[in-house]
N, C-alpha and C positions, 0 to 999 in steps of 0.2 A: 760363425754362427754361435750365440749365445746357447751352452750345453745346461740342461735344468740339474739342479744340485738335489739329492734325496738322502733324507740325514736319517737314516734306519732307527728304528724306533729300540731303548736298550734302557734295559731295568736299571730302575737307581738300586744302589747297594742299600739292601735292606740291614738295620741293626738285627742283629742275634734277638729274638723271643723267646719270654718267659714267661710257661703256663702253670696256673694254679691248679691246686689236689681238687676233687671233687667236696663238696662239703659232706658228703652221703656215699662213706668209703664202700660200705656193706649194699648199695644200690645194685640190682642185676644190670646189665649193659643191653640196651635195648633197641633192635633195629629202627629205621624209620616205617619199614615193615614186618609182619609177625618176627619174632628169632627163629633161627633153623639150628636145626641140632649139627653139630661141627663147624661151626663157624668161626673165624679167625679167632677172635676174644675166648673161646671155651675152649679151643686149643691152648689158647697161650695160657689159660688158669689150670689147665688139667698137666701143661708141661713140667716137665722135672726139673729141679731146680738149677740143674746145669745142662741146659741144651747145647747138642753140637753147634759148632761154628759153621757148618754149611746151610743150616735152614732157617737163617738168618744171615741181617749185616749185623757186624758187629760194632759196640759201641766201648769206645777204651776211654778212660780219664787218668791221667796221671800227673800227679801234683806231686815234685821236685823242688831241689832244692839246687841250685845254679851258680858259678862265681864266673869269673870274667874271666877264664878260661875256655876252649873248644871244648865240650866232651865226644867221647867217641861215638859215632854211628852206629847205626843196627839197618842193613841191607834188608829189601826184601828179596825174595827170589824171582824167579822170571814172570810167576802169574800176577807179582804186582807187588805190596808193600805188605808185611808179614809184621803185625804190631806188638807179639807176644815172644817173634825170635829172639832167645839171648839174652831177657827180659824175666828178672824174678823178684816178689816183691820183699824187697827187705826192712819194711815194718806190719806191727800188730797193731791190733787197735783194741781200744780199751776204753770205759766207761768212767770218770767219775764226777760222781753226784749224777746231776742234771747235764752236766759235761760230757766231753771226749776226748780224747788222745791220741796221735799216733806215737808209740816206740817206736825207735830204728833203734836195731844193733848197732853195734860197734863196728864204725868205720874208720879205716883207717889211710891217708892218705900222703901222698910226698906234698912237701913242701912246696907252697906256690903252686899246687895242683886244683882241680876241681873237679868234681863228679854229678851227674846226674844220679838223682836214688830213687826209684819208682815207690811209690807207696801203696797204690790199690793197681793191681795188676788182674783181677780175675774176671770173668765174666761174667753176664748180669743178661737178664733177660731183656728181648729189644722185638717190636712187632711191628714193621711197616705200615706207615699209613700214610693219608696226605689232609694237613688240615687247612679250612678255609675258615676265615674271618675280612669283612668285610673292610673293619677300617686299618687294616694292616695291608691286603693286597684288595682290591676291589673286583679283579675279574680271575684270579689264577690260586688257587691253594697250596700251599710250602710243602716240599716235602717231608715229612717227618716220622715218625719213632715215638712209640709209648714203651716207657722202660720201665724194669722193676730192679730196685736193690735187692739183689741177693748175693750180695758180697760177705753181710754181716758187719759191715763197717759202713759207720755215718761219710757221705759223699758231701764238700763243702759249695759250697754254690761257687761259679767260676767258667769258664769256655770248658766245651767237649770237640774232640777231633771225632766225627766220624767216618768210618771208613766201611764201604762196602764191594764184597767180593774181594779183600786186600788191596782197592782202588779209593783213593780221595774222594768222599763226596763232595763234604763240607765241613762249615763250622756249625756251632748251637751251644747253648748256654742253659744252663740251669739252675735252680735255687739249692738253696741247703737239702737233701735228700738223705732221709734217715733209713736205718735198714727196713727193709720188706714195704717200703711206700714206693709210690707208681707216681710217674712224671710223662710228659707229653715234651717232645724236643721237636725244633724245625731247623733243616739247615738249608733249605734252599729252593727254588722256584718249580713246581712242578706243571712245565709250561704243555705239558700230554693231557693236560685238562684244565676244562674252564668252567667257572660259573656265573649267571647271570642272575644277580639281586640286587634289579633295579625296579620289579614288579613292588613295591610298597604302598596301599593304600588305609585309610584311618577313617571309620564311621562312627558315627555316635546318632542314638535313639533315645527316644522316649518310651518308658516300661511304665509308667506308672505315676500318677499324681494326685494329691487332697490338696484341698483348700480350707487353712485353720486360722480363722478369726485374721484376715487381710493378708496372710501372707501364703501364695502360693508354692508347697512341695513337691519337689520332682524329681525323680529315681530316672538318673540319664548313664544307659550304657554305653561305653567309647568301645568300640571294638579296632584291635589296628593287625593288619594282616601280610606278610612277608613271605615272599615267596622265593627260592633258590632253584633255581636249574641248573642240575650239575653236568656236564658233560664228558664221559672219557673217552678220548682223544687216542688211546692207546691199545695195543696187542691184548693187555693183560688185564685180569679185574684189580680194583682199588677197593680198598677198605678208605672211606673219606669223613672227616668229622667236619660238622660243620658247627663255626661258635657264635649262639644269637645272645646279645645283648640281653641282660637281665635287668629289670626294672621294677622297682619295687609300688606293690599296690597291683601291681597285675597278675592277672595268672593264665596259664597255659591253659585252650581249651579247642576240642575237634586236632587235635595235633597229639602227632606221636609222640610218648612220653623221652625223655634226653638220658641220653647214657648215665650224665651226673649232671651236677648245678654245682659252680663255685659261688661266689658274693658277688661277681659281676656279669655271670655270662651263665648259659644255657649249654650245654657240648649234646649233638645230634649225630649219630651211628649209621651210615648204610654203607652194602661194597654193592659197586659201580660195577654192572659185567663190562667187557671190553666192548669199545664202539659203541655206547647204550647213553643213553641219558634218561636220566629220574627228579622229579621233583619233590622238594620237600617245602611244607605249608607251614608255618608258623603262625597261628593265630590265637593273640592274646586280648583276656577283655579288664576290663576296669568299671563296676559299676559308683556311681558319684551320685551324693545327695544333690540336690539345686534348692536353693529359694529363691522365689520373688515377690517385692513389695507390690498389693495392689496399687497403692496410689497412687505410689511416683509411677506404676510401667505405661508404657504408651499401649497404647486403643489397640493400634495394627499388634503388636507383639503378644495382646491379652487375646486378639481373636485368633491369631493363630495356632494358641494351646486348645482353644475351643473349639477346632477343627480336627483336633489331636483323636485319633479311636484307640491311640495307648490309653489316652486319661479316661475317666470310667464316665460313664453315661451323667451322671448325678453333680461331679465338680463340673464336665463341660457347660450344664445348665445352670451352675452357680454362676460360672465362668460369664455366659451368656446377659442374666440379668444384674449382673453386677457392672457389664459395660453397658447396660442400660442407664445406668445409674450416673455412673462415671461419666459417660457423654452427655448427658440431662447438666448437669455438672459445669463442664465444658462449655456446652453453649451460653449457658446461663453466664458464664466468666464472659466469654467471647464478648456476649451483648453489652455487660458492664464495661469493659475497655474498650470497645468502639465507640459508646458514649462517652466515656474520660478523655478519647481522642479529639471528639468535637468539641467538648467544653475545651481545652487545650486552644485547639484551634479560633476558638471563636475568641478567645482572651487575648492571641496574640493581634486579631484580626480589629477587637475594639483598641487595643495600644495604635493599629496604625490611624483609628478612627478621630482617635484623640488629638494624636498629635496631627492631624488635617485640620483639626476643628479650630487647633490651636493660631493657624497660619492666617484663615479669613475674619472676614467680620461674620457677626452675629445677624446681620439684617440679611444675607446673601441670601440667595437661593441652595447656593450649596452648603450651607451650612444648614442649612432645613434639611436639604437630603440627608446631610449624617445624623443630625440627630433622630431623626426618620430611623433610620438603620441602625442608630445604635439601641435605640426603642425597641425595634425588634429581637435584637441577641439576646436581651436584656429577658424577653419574654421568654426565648427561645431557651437561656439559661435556667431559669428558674424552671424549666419542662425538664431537660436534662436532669436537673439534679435530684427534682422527684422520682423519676423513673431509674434510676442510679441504686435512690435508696430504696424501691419497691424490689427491683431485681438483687441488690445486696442481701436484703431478708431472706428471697428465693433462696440465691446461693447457699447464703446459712443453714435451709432448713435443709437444701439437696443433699448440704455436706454430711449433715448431721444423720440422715436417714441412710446415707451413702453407709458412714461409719457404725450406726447401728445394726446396719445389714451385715457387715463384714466381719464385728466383733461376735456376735449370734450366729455366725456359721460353720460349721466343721462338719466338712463332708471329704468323699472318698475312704 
C-alpha cells in the first residue's frame, strides 16, 4: 500500500535584521494602552548602569583580530557557556576628531603564533522583547533585545552572538552603535506567539465640495485601517513591538500613539500577559484635494456628486441644473448625428441608384422608378440639411449658455 509522504512545515533561515534609532530619541515609550508605573521600559531607564548578569540575557560583541592559527578556548562551566571566563579587554578606546580608535597594548607573540585579542569585553544594557513586522515574518514575531551602549566605546556595525542563561540563543547583527544610543536586535523565531495581520481594509469619503467657474472641488478623505492580533502562546508575559509601515502624507489617528517613529516605520509597545491575546488598531488617514472638469464628466458620474450629503446643499443644486443644461446639450448633439447618419446613408444609397440607372434604358419602367426615388432623397436631403443647420444653432446657443452658467458660478 502506497504510505502518504508529509513534509513538516520548517522556517527558511531568516538573514540577521537591522533596526533603525528612533528619529525622536527624547519621545516617552508609550503603551498600546495607558503606561503603568514600573513597567519594563522605566525599569530598564531607571537601571544602573551596570546591571547584574542575572536579570537579564546577556549580550557580548567581540571584534578580534585572527591568523591562521588555533587560538586557545575558553570552557564554560556546567551551567553552560560562561562568555567573560578568562576574558579581559586589552584595548581603549579613544576619540579623534569625528572619528574613533581602538588602542591595544602591547602584545607580544612567538613566531608563527596567533592570538585572539578581545576588544570590548564589558557589559551593556539588554531588555527582552519580541518584535513583529509583517514583511519580514508574516505570522510569528523574532525574538529580540533592545540594547543600550554603556560601554563608553563606539560598537562597529558587524554580527552579535547572543547568549542567554550562559546558553546559545542566537545570532543578530547590528549597525554602527555609538555610546549611550539604544538599538533593537532579533535573533530568532519566537514561535510561543503569533500574529494575525491579515485584517487590512482602505476607505475613502467625500468631506466636502464647491463648484468654481466649470470645475468641480472636492476634499476626499482615504482612511486605510490595520489591525494586529497578537497572541501569546506562552507561561510567561511578553513585552512585543509591533513595526507598521510609515507612509508619508498620512498620519496617525484614533490609534495609540508608537513608542518612536524612524523614516520608514512606526514601532508600537504593549506586554502580552501569558495565554492572553490583545489587539492593536492602526488607523491612518490622508485627506486629498480632487478636481473635476464639468464638460468633459459623464451625466451618471455628475449625478452621483449630486446625491453626495457630504457636498453642501447649494453646489448639489448647481450640480443639478447644470446637468440640465449639459443633457439639453446632449440631446441636441444626439439629434444632429442621427441626421448626419441618414444623410450618409441616403448618399451611399443614391450611389447605388445611380449606378442602376446607369445599366437600363431611359424608356423603362424601371428607370422611372428610380428616378421616382431618387426625386425623393433629393427632397428628403435638402430637409435634412435644414434641420441639421436649425439644431447646429441650438447646439451653439445650449453651449454657449451651458458655459455662461459655469464660468458665473462659484458656490460651496
Amino acid at each position: 500500500m502506497p504510505r502518504p509522504v508529509v513534509q513538516p512545515e520548517l522556517f527558511a533561515s531568516l538573514r540577521p535584521q537591522t533596526y533603525d534609532t528612533g528619529l525622536d530619541k527624547d519621545r516617552p515609550v508609550e503603551q498600546f494602552a495607558e503606561n503603568k508605573k514600573g513597567s519594563p521600559m522605566d525599569m530598564l531607564r531607571k537601571a544602573p548602569a551596570q546591571p547584574s548578569a542575572k536579570s537579564r540575557g546577556q549580550v557580548r560583541r567581540e571584534e578580534s583580530y585572527a591568523g591562521n592559527a588555533a587560538a586557545e578556548s575558553v570552557g564554560g562551566g556546567p551551567g553552560g557557556i560562561d562568555a567573560t571566563a578568562g576574558i579581559a579587554s586589552v584595548a581603549s578606546a579613544g576619540r579623534v576628531g569625528e572619528l574613533f580608535q581602538y588602542n591595544i597594548a602591547n602584545v607580544s607573540l612567538p613566531r608563527q603564533r596567533s592570538a585572539m585579542l578581545p576588544i570590548v569585553t564589558d557589559e551593556i544594557e539588554a531588555e527582552r522583547v519580541s518584535i513583529y513586522n509583517q514583511s519580514v515574518l508574516p505570522k510569528n514575531p523574532l525574538y529580540g533585545a533592545r540594547i543600550k551602549n554603556t560601554t563608553g566605546k563606539h560598537l562597529l556595525q558587524g554580527p552579535l552572538t547572543v547568549l542567554d542563561d550562559r546558553s546559545y540563543a542566537g545570532d543578530a547583527q547590528i549597525d554602527n552603535l555609538p555610546p549611550g544610543q539604544e538599538r533593537f536586535i532579533s535573533y530568532g523565531i519566537d514561535l510561543e506567539s503569533q500574529v494575525n495581520a491579515t485584517n487590512r481594509r482602505q476607505d475613502n469619503t467625500i468631506q466636502t465640495g464647491r463648484l468654481v467657474k466649470g470645475i468641480l472641488q472636492l476634499t476626499r478623505k482615504h482612511v486605510m485601517t490595520q489591525e494586529y492580533v497578537v497572541e501569546n502562546k506562552s507561561q510567561k508575559a511578553k513585552d512585543v513591538i509591533i513595526e507598521h509601515p510609515f507612509q508619508t502624507g498620512w498620519k496617525l489617528v484614533e490609534t495609540p500613539k508608537p513608542m518612536e517613529t524612524t523614516d520608514s516605520l512606526y514601532r508600537f509597545r504593549d506586554s502580552i500577559p501569558a495565554g492572553k491575546t490583545r489587539t492593536l488598531t492602526v488607523k491612518e488617514e490622508m485627506v486629498q484635494g480632487e478636481t473635476i472638469a464639468i464638460l468633459p464628466a459623464d451625466l451618471g458620474q455628475l449625478e452621483s456628486y449630486s446625491r453626495s450629503g457630504e457636498i453642501p446643499a447649494v453646489v448639489r443644486a448647481a450640480l443639478i441644473k447644470t446637468m440640465g443644461l449639459k443633457s439639453a446639450v446632449l440631446d441636441t448633439q444626439r439629434q444632429i448625428q442621427q441626421r448626419q447618419k441618414e444623410l450618409s446613408d441616403i448618399s451611399q444609397e443614391q450611389k447605388r441608384i445611380r449606378d442602376n440607372m446607369n445599366t437600363v434604358t431611359q424608356n423603362s419602367q424601371y428607370y422611372t422608378r428610380l428616378l421616382g426615388k431618387l426625386n425623393d432623397q433629393e427632397s428628403r436631403i435638402e430637409k435634412l440639411q435644414v434641420e441639421i443647420e436649425r439644431l447646429q444653432q441650438t447646439h451653439d446657443q445650449q453651449r454657449k449658455d451651458l458655459d455662461t452658467y459655469l464660468v458665473n458660478t462659484t458656490v460651496g
